[in-house]
OpenMM code with the backbone's topology and positions (N, CA, C; nanometers):
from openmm import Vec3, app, unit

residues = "UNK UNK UNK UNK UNK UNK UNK UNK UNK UNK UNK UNK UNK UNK UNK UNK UNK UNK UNK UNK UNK UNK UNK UNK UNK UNK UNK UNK UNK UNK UNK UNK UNK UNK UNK UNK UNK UNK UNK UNK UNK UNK UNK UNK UNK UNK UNK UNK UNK UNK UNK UNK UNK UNK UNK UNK UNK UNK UNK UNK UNK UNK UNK UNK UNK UNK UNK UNK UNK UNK UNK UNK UNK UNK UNK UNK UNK UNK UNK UNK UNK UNK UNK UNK UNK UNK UNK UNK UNK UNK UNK UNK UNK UNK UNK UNK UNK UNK UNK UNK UNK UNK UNK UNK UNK UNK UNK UNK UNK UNK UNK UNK UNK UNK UNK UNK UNK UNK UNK UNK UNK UNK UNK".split()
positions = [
    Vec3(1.2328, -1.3680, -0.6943),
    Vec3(1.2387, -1.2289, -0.6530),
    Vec3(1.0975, -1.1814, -0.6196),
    Vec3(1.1218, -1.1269, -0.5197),
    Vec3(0.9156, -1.0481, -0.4496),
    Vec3(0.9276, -0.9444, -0.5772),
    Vec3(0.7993, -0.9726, -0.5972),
    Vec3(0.7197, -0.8501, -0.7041),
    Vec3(0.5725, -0.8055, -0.6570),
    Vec3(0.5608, -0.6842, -0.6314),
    Vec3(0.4633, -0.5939, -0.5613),
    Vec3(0.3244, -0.5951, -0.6925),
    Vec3(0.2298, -0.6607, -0.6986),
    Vec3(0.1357, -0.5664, -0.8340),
    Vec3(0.0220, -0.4989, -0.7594),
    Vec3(-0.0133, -0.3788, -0.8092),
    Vec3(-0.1418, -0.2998, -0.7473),
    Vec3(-0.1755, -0.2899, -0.8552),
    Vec3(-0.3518, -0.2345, -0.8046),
    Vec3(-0.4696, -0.2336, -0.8731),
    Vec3(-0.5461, -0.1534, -0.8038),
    Vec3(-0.6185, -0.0698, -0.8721),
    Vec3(-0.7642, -0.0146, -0.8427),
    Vec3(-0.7346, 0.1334, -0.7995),
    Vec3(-0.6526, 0.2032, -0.8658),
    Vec3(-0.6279, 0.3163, -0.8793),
    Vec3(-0.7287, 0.3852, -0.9749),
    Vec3(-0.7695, 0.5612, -0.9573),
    Vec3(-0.8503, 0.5887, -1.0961),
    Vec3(-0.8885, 0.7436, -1.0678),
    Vec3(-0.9796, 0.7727, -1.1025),
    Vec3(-1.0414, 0.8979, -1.0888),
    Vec3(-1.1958, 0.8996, -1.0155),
    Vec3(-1.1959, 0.9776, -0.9212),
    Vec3(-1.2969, 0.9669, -0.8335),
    Vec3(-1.3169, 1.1297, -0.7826),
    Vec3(-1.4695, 1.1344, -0.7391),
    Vec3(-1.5044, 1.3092, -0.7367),
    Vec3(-1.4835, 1.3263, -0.6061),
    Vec3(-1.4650, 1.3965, -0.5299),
    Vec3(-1.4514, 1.4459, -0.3796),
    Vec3(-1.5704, 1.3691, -0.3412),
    Vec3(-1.5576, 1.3048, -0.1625),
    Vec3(-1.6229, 1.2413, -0.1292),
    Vec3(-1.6770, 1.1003, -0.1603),
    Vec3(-1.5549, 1.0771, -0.2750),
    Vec3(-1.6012, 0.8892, -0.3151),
    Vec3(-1.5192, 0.8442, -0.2829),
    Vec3(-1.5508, 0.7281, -0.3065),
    Vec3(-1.4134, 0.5746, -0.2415),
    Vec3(-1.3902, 0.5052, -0.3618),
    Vec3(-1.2921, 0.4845, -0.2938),
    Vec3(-1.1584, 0.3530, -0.4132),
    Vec3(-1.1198, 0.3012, -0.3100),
    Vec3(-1.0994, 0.1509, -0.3386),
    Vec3(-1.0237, 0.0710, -0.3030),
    Vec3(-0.8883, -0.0209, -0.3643),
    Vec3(-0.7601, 0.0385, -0.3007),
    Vec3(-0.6279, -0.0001, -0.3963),
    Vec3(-0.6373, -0.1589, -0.3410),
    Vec3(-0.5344, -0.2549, -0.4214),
    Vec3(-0.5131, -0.3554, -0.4213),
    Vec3(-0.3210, -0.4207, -0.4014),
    Vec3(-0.2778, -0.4777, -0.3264),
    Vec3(-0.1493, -0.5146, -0.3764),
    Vec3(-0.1660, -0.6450, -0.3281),
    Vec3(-0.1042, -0.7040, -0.4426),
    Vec3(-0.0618, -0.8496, -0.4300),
    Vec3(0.0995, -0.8811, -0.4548),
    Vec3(0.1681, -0.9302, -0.3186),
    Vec3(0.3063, -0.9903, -0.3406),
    Vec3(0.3238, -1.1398, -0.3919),
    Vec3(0.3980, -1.1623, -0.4561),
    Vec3(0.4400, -1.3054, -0.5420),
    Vec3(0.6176, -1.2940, -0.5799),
    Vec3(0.6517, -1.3779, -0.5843),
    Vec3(0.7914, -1.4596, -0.6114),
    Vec3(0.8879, -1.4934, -0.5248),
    Vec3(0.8876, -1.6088, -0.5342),
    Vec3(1.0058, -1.7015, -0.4568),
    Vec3(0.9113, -1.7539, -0.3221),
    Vec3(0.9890, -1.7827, -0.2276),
    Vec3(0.9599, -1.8300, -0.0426),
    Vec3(0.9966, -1.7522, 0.0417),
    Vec3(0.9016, -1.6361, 0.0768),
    Vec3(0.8974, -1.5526, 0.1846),
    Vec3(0.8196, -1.5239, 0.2684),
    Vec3(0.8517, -1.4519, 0.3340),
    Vec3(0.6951, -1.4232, 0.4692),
    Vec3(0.7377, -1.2710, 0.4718),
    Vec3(0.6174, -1.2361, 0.4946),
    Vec3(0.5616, -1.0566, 0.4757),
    Vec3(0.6119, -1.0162, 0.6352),
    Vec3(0.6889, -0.8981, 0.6335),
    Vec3(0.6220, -0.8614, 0.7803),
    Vec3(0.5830, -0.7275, 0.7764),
    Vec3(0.5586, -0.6128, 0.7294),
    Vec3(0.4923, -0.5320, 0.7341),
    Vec3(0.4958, -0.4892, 0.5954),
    Vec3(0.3623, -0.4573, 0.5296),
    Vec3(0.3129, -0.3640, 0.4418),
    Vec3(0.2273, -0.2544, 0.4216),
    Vec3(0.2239, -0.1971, 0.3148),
    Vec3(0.1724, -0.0221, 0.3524),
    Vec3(0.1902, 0.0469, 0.1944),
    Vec3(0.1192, 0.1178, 0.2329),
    Vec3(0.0848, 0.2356, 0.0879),
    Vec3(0.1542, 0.3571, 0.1481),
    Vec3(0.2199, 0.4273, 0.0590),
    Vec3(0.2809, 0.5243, 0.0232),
    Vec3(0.2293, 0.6051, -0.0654),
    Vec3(0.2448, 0.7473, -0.0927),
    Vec3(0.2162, 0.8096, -0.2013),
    Vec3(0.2582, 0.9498, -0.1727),
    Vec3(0.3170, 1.0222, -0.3594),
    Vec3(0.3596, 1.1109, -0.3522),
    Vec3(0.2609, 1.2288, -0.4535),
    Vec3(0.2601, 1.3040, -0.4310),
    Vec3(0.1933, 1.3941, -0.5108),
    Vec3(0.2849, 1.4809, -0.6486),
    Vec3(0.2525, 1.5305, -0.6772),
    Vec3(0.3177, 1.6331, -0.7881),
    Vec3(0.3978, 1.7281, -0.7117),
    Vec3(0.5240, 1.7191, -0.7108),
    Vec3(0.6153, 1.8618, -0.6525),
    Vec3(0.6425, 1.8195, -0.5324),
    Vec3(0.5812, 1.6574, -0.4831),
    Vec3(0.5886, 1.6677, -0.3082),
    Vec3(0.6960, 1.5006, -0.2525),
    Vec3(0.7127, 1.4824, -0.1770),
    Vec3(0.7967, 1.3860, -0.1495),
    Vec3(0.6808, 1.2899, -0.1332),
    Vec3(0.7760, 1.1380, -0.1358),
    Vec3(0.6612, 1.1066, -0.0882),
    Vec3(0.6472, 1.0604, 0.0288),
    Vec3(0.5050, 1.0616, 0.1185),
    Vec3(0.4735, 1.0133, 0.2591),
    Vec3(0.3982, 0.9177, 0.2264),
    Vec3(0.4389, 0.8591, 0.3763),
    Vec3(0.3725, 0.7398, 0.4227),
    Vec3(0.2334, 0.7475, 0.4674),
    Vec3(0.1071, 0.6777, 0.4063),
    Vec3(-0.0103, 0.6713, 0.4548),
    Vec3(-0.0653, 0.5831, 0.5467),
    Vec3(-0.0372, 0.4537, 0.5120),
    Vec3(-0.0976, 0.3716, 0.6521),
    Vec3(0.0282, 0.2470, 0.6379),
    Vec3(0.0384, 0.1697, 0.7261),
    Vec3(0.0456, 0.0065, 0.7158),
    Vec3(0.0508, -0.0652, 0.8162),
    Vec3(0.0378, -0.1729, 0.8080),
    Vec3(0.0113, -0.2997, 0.8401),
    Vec3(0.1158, -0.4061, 0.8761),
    Vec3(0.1197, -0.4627, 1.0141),
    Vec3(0.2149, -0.5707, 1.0570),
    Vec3(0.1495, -0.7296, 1.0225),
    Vec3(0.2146, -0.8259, 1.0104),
    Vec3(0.1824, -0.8837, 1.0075),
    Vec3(0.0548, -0.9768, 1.0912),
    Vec3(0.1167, -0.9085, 1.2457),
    Vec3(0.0231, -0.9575, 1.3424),
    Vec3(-0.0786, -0.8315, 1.3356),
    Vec3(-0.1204, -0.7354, 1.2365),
    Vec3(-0.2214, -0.6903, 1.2307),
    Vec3(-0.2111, -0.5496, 1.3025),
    Vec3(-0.1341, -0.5307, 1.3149),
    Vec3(-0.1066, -0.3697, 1.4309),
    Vec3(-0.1004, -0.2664, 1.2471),
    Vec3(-0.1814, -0.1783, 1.2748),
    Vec3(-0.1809, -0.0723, 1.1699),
    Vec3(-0.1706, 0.0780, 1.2513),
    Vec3(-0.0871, 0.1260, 1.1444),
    Vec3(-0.0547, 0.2662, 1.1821),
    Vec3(-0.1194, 0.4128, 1.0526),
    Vec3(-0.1584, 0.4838, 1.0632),
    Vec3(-0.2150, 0.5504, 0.9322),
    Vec3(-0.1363, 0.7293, 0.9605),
    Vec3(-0.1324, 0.7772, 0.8317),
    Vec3(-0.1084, 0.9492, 0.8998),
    Vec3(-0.1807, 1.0374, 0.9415),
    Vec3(-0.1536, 1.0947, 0.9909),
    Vec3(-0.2877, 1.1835, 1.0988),
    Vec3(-0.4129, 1.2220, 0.9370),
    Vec3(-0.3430, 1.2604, 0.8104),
    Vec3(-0.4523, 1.3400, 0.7270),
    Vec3(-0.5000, 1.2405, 0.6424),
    Vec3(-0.4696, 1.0910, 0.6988),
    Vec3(-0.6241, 1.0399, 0.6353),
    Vec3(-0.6569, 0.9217, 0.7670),
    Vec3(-0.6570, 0.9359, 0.8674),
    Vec3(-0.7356, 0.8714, 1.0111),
    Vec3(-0.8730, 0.8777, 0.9760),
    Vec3(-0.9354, 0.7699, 0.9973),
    Vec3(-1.0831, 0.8046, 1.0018),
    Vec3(-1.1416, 0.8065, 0.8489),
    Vec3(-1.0478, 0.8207, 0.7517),
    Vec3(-1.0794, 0.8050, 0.6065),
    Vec3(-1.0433, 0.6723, 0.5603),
    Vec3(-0.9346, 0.6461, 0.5953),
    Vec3(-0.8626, 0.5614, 0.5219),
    Vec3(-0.8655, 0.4026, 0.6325),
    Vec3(-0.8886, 0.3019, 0.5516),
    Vec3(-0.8520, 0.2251, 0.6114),
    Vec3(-0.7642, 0.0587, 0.5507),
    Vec3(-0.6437, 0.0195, 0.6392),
    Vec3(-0.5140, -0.0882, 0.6003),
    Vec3(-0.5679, -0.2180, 0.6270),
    Vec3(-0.5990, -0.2512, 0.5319),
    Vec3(-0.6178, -0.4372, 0.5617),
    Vec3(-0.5498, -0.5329, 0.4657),
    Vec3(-0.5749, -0.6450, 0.5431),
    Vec3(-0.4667, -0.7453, 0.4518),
    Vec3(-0.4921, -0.9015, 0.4579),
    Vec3(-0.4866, -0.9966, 0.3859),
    Vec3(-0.5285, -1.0969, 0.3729),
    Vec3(-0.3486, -1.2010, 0.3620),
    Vec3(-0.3118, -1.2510, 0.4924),
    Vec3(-0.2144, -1.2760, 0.4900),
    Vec3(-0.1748, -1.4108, 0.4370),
    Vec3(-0.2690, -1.5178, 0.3648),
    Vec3(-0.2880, -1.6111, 0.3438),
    Vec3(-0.2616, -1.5775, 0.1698),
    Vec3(-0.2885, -1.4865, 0.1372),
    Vec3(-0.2637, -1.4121, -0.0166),
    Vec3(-0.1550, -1.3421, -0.0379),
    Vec3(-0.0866, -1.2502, 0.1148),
    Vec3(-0.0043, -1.2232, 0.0958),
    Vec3(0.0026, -1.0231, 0.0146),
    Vec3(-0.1559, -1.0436, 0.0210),
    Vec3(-0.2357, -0.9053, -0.0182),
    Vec3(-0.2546, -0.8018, 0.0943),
    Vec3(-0.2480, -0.6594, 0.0533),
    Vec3(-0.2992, -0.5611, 0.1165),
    Vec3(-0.4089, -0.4505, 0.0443),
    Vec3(-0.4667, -0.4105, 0.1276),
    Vec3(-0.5865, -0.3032, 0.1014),
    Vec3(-0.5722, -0.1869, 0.1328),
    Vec3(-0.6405, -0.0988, 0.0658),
    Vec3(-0.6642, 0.0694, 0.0999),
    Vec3(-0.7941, 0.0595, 0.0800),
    Vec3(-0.8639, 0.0789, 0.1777),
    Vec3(-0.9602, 0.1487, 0.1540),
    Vec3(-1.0176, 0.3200, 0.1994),
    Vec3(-1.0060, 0.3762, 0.0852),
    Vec3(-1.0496, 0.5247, 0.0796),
    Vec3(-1.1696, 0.5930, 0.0657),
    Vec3(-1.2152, 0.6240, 0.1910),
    Vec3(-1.3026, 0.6733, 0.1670),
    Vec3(-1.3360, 0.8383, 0.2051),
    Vec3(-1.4266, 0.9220, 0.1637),
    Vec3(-1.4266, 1.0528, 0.2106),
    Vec3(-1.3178, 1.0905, 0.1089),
    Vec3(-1.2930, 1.0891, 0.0000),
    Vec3(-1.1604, 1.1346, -0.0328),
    Vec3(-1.1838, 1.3286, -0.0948),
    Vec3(-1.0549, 1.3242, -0.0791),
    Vec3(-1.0077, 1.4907, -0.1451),
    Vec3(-0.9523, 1.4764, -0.2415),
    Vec3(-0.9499, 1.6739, -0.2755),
    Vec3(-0.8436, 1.6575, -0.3565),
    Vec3(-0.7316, 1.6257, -0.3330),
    Vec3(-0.7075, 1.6940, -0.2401),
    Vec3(-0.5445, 1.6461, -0.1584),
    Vec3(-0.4658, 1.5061, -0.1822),
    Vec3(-0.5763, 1.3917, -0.1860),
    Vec3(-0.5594, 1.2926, -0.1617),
    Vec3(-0.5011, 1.2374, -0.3009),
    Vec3(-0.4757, 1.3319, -0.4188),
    Vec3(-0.4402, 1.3056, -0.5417),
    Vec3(-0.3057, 1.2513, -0.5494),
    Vec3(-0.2694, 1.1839, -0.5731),
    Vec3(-0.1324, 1.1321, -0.6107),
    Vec3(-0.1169, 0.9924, -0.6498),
    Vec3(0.0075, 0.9919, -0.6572),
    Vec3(0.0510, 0.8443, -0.7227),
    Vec3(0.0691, 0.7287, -0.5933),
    Vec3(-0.0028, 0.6494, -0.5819),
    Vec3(0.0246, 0.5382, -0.4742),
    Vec3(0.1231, 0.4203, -0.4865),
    Vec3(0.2048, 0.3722, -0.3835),
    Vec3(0.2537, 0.2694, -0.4172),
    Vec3(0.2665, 0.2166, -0.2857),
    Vec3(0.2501, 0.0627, -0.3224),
    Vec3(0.2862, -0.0172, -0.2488),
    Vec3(0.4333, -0.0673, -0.1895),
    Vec3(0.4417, -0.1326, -0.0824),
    Vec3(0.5649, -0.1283, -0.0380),
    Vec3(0.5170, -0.2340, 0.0925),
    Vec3(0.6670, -0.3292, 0.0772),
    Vec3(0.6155, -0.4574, 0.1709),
    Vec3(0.7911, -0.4555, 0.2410),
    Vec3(0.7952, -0.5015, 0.3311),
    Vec3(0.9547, -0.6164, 0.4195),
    Vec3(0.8845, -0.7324, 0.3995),
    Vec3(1.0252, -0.7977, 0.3871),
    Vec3(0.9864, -0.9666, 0.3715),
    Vec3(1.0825, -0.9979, 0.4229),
    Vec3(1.0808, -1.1580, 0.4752),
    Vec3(1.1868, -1.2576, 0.4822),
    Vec3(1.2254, -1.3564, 0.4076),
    Vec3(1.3286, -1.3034, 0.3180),
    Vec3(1.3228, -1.4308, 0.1977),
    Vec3(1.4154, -1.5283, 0.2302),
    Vec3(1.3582, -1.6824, 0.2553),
    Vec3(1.4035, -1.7948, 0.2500),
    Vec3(1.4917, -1.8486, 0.1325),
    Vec3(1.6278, -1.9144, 0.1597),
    Vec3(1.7283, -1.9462, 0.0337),
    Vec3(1.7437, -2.0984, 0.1032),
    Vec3(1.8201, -2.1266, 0.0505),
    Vec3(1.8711, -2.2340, 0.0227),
    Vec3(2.0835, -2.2030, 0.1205),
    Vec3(2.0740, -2.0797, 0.0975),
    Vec3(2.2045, -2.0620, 0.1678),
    Vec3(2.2073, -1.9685, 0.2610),
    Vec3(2.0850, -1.9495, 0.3169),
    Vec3(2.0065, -1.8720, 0.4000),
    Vec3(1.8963, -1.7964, 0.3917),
    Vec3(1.8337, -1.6909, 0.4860),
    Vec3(1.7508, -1.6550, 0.5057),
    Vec3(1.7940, -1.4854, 0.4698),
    Vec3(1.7097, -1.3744, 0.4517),
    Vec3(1.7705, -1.2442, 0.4151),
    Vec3(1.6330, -1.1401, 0.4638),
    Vec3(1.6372, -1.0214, 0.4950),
    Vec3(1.5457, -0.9540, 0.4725),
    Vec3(1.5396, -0.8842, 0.3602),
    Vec3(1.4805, -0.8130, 0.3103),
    Vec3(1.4298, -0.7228, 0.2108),
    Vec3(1.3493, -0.6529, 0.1598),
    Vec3(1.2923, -0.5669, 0.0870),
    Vec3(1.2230, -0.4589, 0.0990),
    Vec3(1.1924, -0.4292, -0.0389),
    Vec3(1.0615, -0.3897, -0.0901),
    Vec3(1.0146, -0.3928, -0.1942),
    Vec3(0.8860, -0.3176, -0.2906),
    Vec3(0.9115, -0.2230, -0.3536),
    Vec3(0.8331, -0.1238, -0.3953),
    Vec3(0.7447, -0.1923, -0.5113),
    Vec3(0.6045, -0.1352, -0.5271),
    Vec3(0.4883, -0.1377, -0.6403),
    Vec3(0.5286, -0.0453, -0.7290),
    Vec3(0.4756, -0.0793, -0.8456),
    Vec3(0.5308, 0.0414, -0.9429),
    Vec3(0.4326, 0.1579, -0.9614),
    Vec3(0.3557, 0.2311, -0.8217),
    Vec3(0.2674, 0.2758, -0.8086),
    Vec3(0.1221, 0.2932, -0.9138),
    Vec3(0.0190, 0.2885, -0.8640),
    Vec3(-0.1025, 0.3329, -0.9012),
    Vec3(-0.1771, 0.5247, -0.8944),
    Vec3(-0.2208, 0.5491, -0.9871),
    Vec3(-0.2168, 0.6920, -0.9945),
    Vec3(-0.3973, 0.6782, -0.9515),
    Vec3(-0.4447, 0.7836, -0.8131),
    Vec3(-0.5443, 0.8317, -0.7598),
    Vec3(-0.5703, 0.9729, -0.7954),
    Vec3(-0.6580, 0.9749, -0.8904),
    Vec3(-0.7109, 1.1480, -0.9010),
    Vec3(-0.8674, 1.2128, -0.8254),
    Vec3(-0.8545, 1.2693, -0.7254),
    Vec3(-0.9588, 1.3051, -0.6848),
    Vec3(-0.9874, 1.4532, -0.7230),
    Vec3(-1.1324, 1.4668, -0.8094),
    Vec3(-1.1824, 1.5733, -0.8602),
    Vec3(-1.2721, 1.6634, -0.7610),
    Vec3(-1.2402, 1.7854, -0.7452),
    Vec3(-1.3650, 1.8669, -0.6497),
    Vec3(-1.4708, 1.9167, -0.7415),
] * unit.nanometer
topology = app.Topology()
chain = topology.addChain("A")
for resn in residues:
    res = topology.addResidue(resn, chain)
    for name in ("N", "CA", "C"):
        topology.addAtom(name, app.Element.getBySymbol(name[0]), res)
């Protein structure tokens, strides 16, 4: 079964950087797009950036230019890197990947959440 783990969530003052971490693991699959998510207190949650396999990234207009999606597809890992951050930018992050999982009695897609990382940015 794919299992999502992130890392490098924390508390940071307006205008610093963090960089989140996700690493996918279990079973025989191939990634095809991953991406960070995050919801705030009281708010749904939106989509922040992600990443295709062949490298095409998409981000939301309110962190362009801040934020940036990378990924090491040989690991099977993705990146956030945040920089310039707000308060705004406070919330709980999670990761989130599609895969193609390989069986034995076929092939399947599927879809798969991090058990998010919590970002606090202080003004």
């Amino acid at each position: 079964q794919v299992q999502l783990v992130e890392s490098g969530g924390g508390l940071m003052q307006a205008g610093g950087s963090l960089r989140l971490s996700c690493a996918a693991s279990g079973g025989f699959f191939s990634i095809t797009v991953m991406g960070w998510y995050r919801q705030a207190p009281g708010k749904q949650r939106e989509s922040v950036a992600n990443i295709t396999v062949s490298g095409t990234t998409t981000y939301a207009d309110s962190v362009k230019g801040r934020f940036t999606i990378s990924s090491d597809n040989a690991k099977n890992t993705v990146y956030l890197q945040m920089n310039s951050l707000k308060p705004e930018d406070t919330a709980v992050y999670y990761c989130h990947a599609d895969f193609l999982l390989f069986g034995s009695l076929g092939n399947k897609y599927g879809e798969v959440w991090g058990q998010g990382t919590l970002v606090t940015v202080s003004s």
